[in-house]
C-alpha positions in Angstrom: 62.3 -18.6 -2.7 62.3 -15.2 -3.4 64.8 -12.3 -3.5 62.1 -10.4 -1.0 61.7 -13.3 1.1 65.1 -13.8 2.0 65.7 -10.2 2.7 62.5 -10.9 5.2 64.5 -13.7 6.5 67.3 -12.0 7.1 65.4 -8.7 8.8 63.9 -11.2 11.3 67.3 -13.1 11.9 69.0 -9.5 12.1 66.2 -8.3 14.6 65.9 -11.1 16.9 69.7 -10.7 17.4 68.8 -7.1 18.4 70.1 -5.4 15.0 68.6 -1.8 14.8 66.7 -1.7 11.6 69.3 1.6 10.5 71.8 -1.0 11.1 69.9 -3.2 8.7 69.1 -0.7 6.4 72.9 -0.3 5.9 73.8 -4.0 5.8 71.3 -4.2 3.0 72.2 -1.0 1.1 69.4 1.0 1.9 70.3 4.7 2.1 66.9 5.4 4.2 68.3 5.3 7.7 66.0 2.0 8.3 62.7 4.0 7.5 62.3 1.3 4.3 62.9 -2.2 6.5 60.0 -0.5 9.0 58.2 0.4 6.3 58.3 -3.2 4.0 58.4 -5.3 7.3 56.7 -3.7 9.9 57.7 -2.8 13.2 60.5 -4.4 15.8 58.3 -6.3 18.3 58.4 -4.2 21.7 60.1 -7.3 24.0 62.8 -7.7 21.5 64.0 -4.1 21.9 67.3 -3.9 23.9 68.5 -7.2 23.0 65.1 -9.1 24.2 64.9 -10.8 21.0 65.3 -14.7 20.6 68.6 -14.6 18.8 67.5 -16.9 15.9 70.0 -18.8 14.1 70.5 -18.6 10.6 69.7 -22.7 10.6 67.1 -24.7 11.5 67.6 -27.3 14.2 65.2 -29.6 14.1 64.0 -32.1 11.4 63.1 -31.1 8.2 59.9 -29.8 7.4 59.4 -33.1 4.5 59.8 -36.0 7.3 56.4 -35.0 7.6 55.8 -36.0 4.4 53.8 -39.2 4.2 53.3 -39.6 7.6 50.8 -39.9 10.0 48.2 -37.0 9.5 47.6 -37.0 13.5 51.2 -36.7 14.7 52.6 -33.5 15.8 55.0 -31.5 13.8 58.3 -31.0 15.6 58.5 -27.2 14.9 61.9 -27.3 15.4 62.3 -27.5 18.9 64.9 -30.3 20.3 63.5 -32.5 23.1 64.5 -32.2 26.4 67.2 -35.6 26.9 
């Protein structure tokens, strides 16, 4: 973990929750108007504009990414999606 990557983190959390990147910018202490967070991490995907983003969650929901660990090679990660009951 990395200082840089959890700023990225929190960018894409902030985004998906349909954040403007000045809005960012200012939660992060940039005095750029949100030309730097564009700049560093790109552009806001087009279909999350006007609150089309996914609205990720600050934590993950499904298992771990080490229950993996050890396991069968040929089963399928659970990406952290929650089965249907």
């Amino acid at each position: 973990m990395t200082s840089h990557g959890l700023r990225a983190f929190y960018v894409l959390v902030r985004r998906s929750q349909g954040a403007t990147d000045a809005c960012i910018a200012a939660e992060l202490g940039h005095q750029t108007g949100g030309s730097t967070v564009e700049r560093v991490y790109g552009g806001i995907p087009l279909n999350w504009l006007n609150g089309g983003g996914p609205n990720l969650s600050w934590l993950p929901t499904g298992k771990p990414a080490w229950t993996m660990l050890g396991s069968d090679a040929t089963q399928q990660p659970d990406n952290g999606l929650e089965e249907a009951a």
